[in-house]
C-alpha positions in Angstrom: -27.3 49.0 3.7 -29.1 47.5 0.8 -28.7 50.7 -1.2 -24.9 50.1 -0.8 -24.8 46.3 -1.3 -26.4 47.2 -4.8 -24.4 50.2 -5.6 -21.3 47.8 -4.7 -22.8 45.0 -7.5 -23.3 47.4 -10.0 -19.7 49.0 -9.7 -19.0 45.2 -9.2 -20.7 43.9 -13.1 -19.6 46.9 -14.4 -15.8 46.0 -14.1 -15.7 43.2 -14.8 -17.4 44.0 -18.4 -15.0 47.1 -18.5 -12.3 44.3 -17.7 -13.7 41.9 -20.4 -14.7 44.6 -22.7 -18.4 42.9 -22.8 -20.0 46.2 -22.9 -21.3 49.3 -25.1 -21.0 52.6 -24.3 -24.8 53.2 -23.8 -25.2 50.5 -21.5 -22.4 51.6 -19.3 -23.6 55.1 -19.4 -26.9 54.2 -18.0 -25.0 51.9 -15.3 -22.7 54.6 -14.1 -25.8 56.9 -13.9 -27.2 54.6 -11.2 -24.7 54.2 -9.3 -24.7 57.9 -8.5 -28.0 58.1 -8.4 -28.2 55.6 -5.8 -24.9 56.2 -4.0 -25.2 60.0 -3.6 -29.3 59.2 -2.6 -28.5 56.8 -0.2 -26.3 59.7 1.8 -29.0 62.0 1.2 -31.6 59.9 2.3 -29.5 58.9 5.9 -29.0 63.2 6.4 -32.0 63.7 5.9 -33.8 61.4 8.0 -31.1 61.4 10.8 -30.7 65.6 11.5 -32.2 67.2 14.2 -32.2 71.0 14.4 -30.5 73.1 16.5 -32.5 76.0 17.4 -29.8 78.0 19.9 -26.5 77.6 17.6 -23.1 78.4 19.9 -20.3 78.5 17.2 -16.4 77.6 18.8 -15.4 80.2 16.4 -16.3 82.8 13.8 -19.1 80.4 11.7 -19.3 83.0 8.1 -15.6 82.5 7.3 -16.4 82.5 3.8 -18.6 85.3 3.5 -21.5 85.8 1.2 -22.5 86.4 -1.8 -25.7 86.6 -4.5 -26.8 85.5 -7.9 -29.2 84.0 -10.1 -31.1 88.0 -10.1 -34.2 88.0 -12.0 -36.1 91.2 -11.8 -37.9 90.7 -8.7 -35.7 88.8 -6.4 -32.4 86.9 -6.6 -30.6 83.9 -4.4 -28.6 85.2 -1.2 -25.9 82.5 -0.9 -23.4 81.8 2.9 -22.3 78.7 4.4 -21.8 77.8 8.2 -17.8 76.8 8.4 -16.5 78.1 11.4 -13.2 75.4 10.7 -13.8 75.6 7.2 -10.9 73.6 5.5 -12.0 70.3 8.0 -15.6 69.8 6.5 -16.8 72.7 7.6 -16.4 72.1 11.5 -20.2 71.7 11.9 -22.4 68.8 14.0 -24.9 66.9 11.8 -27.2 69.0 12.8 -29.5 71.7 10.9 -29.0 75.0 12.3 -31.7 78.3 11.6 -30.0 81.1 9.8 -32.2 84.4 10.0 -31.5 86.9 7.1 -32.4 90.4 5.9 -32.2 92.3 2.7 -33.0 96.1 3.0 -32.5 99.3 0.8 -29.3 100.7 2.7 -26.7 99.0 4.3 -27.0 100.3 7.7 -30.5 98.3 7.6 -32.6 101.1 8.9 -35.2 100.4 5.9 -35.5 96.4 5.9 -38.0 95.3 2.6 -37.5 91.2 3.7 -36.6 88.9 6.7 -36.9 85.3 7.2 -35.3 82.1 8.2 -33.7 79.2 6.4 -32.2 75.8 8.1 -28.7 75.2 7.3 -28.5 71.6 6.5 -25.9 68.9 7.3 -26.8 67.5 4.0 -25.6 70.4 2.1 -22.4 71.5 4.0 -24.7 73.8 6.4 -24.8 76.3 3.3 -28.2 78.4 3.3 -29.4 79.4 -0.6 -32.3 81.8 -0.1 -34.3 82.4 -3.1 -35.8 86.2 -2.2 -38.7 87.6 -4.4 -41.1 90.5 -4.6 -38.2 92.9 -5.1 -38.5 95.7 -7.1 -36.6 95.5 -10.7 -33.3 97.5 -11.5 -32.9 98.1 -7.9 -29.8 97.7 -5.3 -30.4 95.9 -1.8 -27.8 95.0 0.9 -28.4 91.6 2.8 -26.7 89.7 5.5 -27.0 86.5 7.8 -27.2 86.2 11.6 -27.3 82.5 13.1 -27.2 82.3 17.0 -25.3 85.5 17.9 -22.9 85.8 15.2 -23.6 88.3 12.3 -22.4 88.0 8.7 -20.5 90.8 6.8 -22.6 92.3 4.8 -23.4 92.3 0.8 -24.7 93.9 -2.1 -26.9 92.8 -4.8 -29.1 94.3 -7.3 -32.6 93.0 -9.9 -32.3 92.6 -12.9 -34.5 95.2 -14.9 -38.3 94.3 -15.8 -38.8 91.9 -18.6 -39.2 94.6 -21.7 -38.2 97.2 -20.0 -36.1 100.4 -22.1 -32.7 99.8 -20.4 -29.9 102.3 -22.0 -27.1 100.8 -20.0 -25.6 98.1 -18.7 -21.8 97.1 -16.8 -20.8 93.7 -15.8 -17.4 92.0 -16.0 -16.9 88.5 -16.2 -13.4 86.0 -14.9 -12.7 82.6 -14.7 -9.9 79.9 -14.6 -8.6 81.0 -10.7 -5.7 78.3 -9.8 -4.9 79.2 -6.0 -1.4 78.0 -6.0 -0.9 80.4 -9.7 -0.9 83.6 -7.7 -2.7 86.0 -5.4 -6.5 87.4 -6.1 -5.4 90.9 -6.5 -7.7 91.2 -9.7 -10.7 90.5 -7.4 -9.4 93.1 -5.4 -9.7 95.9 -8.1 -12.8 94.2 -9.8 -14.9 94.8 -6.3 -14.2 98.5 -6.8 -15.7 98.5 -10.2 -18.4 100.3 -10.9 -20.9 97.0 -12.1 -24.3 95.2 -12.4 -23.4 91.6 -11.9 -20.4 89.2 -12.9 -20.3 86.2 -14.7 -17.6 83.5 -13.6 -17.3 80.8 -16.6 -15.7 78.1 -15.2 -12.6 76.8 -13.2 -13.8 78.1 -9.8 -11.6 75.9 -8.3 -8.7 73.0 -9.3 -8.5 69.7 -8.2 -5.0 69.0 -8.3 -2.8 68.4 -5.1 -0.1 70.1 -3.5 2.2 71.7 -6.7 1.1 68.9 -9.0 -0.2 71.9 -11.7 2.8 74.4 -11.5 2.9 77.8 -13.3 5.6 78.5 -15.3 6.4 81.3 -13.1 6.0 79.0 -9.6 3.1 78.2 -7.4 2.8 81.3 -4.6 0.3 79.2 -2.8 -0.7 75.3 -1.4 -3.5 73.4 -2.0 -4.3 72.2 1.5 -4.8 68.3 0.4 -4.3 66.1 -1.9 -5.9 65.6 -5.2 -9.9 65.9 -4.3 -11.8 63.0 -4.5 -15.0 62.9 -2.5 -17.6 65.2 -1.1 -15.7 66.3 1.6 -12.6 66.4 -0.2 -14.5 68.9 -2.6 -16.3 70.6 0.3 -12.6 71.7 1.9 -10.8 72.6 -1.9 -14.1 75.3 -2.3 -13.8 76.3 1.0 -9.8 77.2 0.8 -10.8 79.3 -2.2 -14.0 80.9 -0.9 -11.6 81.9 2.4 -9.8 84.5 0.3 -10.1 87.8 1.1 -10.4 89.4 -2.4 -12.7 86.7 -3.2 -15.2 87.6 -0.5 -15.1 91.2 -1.2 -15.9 90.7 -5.5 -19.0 88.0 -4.3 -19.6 90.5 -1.5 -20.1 93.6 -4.0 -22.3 92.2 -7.2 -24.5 89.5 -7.9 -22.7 86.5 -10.0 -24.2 84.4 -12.5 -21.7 81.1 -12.6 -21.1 78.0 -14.9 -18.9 75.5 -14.7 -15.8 74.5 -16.6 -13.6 71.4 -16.3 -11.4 71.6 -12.8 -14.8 71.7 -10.8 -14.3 68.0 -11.1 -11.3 66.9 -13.2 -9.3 68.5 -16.2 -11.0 67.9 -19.2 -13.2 65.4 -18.8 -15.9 64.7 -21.0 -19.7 63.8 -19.6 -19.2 61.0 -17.9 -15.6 60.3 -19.1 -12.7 61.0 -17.0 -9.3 62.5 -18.3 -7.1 58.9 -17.7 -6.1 57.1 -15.3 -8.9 56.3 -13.0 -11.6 54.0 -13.7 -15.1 55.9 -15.2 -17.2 54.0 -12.4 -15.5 55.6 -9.5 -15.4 58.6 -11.8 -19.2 59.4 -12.1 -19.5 59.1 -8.5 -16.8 62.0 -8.1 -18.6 63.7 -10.8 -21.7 63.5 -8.5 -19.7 64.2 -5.7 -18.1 67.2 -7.2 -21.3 68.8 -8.5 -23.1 68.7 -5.0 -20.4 70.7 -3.4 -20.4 73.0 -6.4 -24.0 73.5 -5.3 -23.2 74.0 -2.0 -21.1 77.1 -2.8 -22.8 78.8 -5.3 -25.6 81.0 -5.0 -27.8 79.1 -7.3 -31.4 78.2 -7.3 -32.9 75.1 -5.8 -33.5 74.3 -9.9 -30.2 73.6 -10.0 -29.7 71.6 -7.0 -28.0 68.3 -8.3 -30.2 65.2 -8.9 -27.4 62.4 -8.6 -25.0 63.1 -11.3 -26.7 65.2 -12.8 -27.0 69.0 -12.7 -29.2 71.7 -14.1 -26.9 74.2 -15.3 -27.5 75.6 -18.4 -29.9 78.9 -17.9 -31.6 81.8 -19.2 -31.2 85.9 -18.0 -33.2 89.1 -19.5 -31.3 92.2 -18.9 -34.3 93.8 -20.3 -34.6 94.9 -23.8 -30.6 95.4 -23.9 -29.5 91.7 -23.5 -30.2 88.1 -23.5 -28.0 86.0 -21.9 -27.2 82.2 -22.6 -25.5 80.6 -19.5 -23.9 77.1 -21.3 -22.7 74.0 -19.9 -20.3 72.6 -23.0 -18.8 70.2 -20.4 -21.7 68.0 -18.7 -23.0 66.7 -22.1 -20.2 66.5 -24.2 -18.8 63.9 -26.7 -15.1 62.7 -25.4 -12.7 64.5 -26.9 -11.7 63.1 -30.2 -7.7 62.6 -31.8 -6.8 61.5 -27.7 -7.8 64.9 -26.6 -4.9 67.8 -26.8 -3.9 70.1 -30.0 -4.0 68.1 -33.1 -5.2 67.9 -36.9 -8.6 67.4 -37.7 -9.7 64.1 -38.2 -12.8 61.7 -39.6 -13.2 61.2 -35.4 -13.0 65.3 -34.9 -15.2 66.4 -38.0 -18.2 63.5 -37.2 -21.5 65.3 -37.6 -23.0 63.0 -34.2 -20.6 64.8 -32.0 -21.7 67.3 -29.8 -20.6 69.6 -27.0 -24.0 70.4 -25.6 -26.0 67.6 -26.2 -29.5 68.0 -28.4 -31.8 69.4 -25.4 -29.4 72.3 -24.8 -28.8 72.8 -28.5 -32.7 73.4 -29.1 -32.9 75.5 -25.9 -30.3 77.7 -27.5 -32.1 78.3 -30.6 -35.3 78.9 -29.4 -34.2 82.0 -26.9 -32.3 82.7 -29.9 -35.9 82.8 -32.1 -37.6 84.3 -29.1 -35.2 87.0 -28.3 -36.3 90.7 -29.3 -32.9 92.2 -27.0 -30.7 94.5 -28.7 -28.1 91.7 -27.9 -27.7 87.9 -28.1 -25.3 86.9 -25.6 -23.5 82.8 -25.2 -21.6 83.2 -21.9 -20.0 79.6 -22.3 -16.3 78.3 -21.4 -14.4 77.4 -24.1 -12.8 78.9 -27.3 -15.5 79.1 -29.8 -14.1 81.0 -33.2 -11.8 79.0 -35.6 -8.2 78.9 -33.9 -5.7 77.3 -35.8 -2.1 76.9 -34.4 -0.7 74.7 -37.4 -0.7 76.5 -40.9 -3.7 76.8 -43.6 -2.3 73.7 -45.5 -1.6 72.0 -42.2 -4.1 73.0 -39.4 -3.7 71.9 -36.0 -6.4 72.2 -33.3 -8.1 72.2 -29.7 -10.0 69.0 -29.4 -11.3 70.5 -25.9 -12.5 73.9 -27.7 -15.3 74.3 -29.9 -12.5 73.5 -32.9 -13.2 69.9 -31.5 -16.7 69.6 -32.4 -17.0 71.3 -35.7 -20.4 69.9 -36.6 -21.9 71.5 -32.8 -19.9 75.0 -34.2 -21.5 75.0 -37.8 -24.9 74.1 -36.8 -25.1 77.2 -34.7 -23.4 79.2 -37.3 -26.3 78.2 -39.9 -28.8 78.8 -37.6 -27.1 82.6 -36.9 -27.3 82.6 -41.0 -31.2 81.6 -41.0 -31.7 84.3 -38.5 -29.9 87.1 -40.7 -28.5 87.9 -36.4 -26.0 90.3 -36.3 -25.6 90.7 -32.8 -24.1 87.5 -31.4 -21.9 88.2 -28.2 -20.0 85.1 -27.3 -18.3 85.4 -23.5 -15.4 83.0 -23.1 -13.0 81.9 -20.5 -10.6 78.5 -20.2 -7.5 79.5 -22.0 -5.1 81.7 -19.9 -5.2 84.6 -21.8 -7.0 87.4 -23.5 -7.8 87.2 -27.2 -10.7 89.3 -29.0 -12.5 87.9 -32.4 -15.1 88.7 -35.1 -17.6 85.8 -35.7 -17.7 84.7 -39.4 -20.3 82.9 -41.4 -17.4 81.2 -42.9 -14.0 81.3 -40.9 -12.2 80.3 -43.7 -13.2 82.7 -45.4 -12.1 86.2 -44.1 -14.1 88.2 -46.1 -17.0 86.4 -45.1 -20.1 88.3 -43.0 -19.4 89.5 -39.3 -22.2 88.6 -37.3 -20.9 88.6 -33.5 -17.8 89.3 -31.4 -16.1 86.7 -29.1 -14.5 88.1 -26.0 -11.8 85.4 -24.7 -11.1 86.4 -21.4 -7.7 86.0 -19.3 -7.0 83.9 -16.1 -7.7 85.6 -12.8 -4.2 83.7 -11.6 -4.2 80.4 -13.7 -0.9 80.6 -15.7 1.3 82.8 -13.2 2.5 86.0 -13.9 2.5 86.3 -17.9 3.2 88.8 -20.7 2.1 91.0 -23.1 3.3 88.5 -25.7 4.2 85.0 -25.9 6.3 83.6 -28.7 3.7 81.8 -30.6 1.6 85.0 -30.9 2.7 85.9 -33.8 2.0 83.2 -36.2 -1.2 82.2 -34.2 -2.3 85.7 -35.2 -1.0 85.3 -39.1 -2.9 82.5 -39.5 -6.0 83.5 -38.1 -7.2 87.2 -39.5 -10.4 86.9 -37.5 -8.4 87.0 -34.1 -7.7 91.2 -33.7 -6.1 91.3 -30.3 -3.8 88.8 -27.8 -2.5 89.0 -24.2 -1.4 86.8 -21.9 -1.4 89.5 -18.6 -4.0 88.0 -15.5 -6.8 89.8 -14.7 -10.9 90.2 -16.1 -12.9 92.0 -19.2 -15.3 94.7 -17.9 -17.9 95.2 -20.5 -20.3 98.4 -21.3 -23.2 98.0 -22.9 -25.9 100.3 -25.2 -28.6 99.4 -27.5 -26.1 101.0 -30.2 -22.2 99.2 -28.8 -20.8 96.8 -27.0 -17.5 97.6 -25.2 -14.5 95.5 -23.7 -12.1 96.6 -21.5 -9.3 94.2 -20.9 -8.5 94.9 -17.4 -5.5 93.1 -16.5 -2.4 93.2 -13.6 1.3 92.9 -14.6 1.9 90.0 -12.0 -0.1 87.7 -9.9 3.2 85.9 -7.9 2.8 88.6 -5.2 0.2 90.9 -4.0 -0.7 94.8 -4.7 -0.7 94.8 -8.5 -1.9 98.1 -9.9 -4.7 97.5 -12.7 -4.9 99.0 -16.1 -6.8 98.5 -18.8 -4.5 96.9 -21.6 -6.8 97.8 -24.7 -10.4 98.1 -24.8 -12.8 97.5 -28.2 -16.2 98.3 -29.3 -18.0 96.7 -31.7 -21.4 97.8 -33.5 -23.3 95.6 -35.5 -22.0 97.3 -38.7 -20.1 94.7 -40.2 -17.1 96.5 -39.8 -16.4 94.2 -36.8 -13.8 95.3 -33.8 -12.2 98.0 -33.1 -9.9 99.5 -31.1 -10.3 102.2 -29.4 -8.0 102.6 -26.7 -4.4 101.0 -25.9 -2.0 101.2 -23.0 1.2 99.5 -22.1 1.7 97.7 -18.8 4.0 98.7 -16.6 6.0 96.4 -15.0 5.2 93.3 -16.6 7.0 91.3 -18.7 6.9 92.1 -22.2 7.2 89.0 -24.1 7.7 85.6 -22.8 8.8 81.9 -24.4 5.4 80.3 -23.7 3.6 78.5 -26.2 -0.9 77.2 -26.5 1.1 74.0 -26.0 2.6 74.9 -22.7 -0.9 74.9 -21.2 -1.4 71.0 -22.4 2.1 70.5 -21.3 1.4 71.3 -17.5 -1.3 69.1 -17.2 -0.1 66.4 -18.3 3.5 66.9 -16.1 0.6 67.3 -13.2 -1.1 63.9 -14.5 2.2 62.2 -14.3 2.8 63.4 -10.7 -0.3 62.1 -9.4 0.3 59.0 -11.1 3.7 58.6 -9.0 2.0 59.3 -5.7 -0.7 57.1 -6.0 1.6 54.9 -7.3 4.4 55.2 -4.5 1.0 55.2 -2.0 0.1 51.2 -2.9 3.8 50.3 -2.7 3.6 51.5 0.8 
């Protein structure tokens, strides 16, 4: 009680300065960080201290409704990931208290050759989820693992290591997705990606949205329901990850490959900012969502106990070997960022915008970067990261307009790493990126104004597993978008993931996409796919197909995305407006 009575006062004084604008930003910042510090450790501390375990578990019905899944491999082991819900979308439908979960990972899924057992507690204070950390494995090898708690047995999974550290590796195949709006459309590129021949998938943000029933509409109509209302607390989040991790397709693509995941924006709320919300809610009620948010992120990820959340605060940002082949980057550009500057959206660049203090990962991360950057021997530097990182101007060269949220926002963060790339003489820079609805493919410039300027990388901007609706090949600002920027070699706006083959020699893409996403059984097809060799001859295109049945060009414009928001923000305004007048 006296943990609340001073998380109360400190929400308390920090109002009223908010109120009387008595305040610096600094100051606040380090308020807001205690009261989720304190409010988020007080419900720790009373779980903790107040579970008993349940060693003889009966379940009133199925308990692994959202399957399983793995991540985090290294080459000897990797995190095995489930979560007790037997009424999942209700807070899980568990009793506060901890419940053993037995688990086995074996060479062969009939589990005639088991190589590891054990037993882990599934916590109250963690939604009952169980994140086993399994090592001694051997590297570059494939297991299969499942759960049993009390007499109820998981479905199965399959994971694989990582290679040694060093080792010769001639290949490797991974996709990665993001931005997956349930209401947008049905999971039918999960469906085809879990019967892909891969090593591991990367997820980069927009696991889930946290908008309530049609508040975020897709200009081709919402298919599905969020099953509350905007998410708020813990449990709130708890029930929005659980409606997504209940899809079928989404089970099977965890259920196949091991997943590396970062975070975006919806996780917690559309573009906000470190500890800044979007608008309309006050930022000391907002840092305890934020904290709120990021434990139940935890809770259904299969991360490491490195990342479990420490208040508001989450360890995120994180390193992987694929041998001597690739290096890969995991960012967070969302958890230390600047606010957006210009009042967020597409505009000019400003004196705010171009300010050399402004940053998207903060210093820590920043020096991180470089120094596996220095370190790295790997045939390829990879950033897997969220947001739009190559020049992308909508406006015209004499009048440019641009994304405050993307790295076009923070210039200063973008140019440092480009000098840094130019110390380094690298030529190999990969840069993975989700957030935008839509597949694009760019060289990486010393000098994006300067087309003629040195190659050293490849972005791959990756398309919306359903966030968007259906789509086209073409929208009608793809033209100019594509005039004005010569570094940008492909666009389209179909749904779907990028499956990626790599060689010491040449990376691939494959833009694997489906026509439609508003109902299910989509064929797949890959729309174009591009290689690109360190040669300084940048992409190329090596293969192109039409879609069938899709829609060939549309009237949608960047600004459309912004526009849906904000008709979204406007609707929750109403309701929580119409909800005090009641």
């Amino acid at each position: 009680m006296a943990d609340e009575r001073h998380v109360e006062d400190l929400i308390k004084k920090l109002t009223e300065e908010h109120e009387n604008k008595k305040f610096d930003r600094r100051s606040f910042l380090r308020g807001t960080g205690k009261i989720a510090g304190l409010s988020l450790g007080a419900v720790l501390a009373q779980s903790i201290g107040g579970f008993e375990v349940n060693a003889a578990p009966k379940f009133e019905s199925y308990p692994f409704t959202l399957g399983v899944a793995s991540g985090d491999p290294l080459s000897d082991g990797v995190v095995l990931w489930t979560r007790l819900a037997p009424d999942p979308l209700n807070g899980g439908g568990m009793k506060r208290q901890a419940v053993p979960v037995r688990w086995e990972i074996a060479k062969d899924e009939r589990f005639r050759n088991i190589v590891q057992k054990g037993t882990e507690l599934a916590r109250p204070d963690l939604g009952h989820s169980v994140h086993v950390e399994v090592t001694g494995l051997k590297p570059n090898h494939v297991y299969y693992y499942r759960f049993k708690s009390g007499y109820e047995l998981s479905p199965v999974g399959r994971t694989k290591t990582l290679p040694a550290p060093g080792a010769s590796v001639k290949e490797l195949k991974f996709a990665f997705a993001s931005c997956q709006q349930y209401e947008h459309g049905f999971y039918t590129a999960y469906k085809h990606m879990a019967e892909e021949d891969l090593d591991l998938v990367f997820h980069l943000g927009d696991y889930i949205y946290e908008y309530g029933p049609n508040e975020y509409v897709a200009a081709t109509g919402n298919v599905r329901t969020h099953s509350s209302a905007e998410i708020m607390s813990l449990n709130d989040y708890r029930n929005r990850h659980a409606q997504y991790r209940s899809d079928a397709n989404l089970k099977a693509a965890h259920a196949a490959f091991p997943w590396v995941v970062t975070w975006d924006d919806h996780e917690v709320e559309n573009n906000y900012a470190n500890n800044i919300p979007e608008k309309g809610q006050s930022p000391e009620a907002f840092i305890i969502r934020r904290a709120a948010a990021y434990q139940a992120y935890y809770e259904h990820m299969p991360l490491r106990k490195s990342s479990l959340p420490n208040g508001p605060d989450m360890q995120l940002y994180r390193h992987f070997d694929y041998g001597d082949l690739a290096s890969f980057n995991v960012l967070d550009t969302r958890q230390f960022r600047s606010d957006q500057a210009n009042g967020d959206g597409n505009k000019p660049p400003s004196e705010e915008s171009l300010d050399p203090r402004r940053t998207l990962m903060g210093q820590e991360q920043e020096q991180w970067l470089f120094n596996n950057l220095s370190a790295s021997k790997a045939h390829w530097n990879v950033m897997a990261q969220q947001i739009f990182f190559s020049q992308w101007n909508f406006g015209t060269k004499a009048a440019p307009v641009y994304s405050m949220d993307s790295w076009d926002g923070y210039p200063a963060q973008r140019q440092r790493v480009l000098d840094f790339v130019k110390s380094k003489n690298l030529n190999n820079l990969i840069v993975l990126t989700g957030d935008v609805h839509a597949n694009w493919a760019n060289n990486l410039l010393i000098n994006f104004d300067d087309p003629n300027s040195k190659v050293f990388g490849v972005e791959f901007v990756g398309t919306s597993i359903t966030s968007g609706g259906n789509g086209a090949d073409k929208r009608k600002d793809t033209d100019h978008i594509l005039e004005q920027n010569p570094h940008i070699k492909f666009f389209n706006d179909y749904r779907g993931y990028v499956r990626c083959r790599v060689t010491p020699a040449q990376w691939q893409a494959d833009y694997r996409v489906v026509p439609y996403v508003t109902e299910p059984g989509a064929s797949v097809s890959t729309r174009a796919s591009f290689v690109y060799q360190k040669d300084q001859m940048g992409l190329k295109k090596v293969a192109s197909a039409m879609v069938a049945h899709g829609m060939k060009m549309s009237e949608q414009v960047e600004e459309d995305r912004f526009t849906a928001h904000t008709h979204a923000h406007k609707k929750q305004i109403q309701q929580k407006r119409e909800k005090v007048e009641q």
